[in-house]
N, C-alpha and C positions, 0 to 999 in steps of 0.2 A: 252767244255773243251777237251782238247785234251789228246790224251792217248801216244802218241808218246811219245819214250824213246832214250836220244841222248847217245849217245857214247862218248862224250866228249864237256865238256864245261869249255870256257878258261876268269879269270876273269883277268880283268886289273889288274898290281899288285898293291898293297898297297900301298902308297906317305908315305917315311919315314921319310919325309920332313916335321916341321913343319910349320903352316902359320905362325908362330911370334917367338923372338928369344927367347924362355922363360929361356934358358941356364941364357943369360947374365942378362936379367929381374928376373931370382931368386938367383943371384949373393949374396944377403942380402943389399946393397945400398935400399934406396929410391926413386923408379922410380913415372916421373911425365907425363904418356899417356895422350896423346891430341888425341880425338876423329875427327876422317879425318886427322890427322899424323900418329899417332900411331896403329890406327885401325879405321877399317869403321863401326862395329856393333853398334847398339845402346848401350849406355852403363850397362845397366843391363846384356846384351846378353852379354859383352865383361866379364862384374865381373862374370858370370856363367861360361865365357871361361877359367877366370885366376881359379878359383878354380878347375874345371875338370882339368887344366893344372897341378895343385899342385900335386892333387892326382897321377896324370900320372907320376911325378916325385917324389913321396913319401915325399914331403915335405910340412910344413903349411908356410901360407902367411895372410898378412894380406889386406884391401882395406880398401881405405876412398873415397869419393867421395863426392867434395865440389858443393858447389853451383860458378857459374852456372853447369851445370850435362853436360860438355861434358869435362870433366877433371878426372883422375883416379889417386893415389896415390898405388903404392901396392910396400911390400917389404916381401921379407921370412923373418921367424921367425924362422925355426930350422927343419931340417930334423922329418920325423916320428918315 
């Protein structure tokens, strides 16, 4: 371990940018995600993304996801 102490350290800044357009997506419509259009993640990873995305936006949504499982349903329900 090293005991050296910097004097300055510079982090990349922050991407305010998000990966997905969740503006338009929490619009309250019913959007219909295709898995490799919509998003690359597996689809659980993606419903885990759209609810941390909720919370980031204070608002509740909902998800259905039909069979075959590379299709997502989500629409807001109503600010927090």
């Amino acid at each position: 371990m090293s005991d050296d102490i910097l004097g300055e350290l510079r982090f990349p800044p922050r991407a305010n940018e998000e990966k997905y357009p969740w503006s338009k997506w929490f619009d309250g419509s019913v959007w219909l995600l295709k898995q490799g259009e919509d998003f690359d993640a597996d689809i659980e990873s993606m419903r885990s993304a759209v609810y941390m995305a909720a919370a980031r936006h204070n608002i509740k949504v909902r998800t259905h996801v039909p069979k075959p499982r590379n299709l997502m349903y989500i629409q807001k329900l109503s600010d927090k």
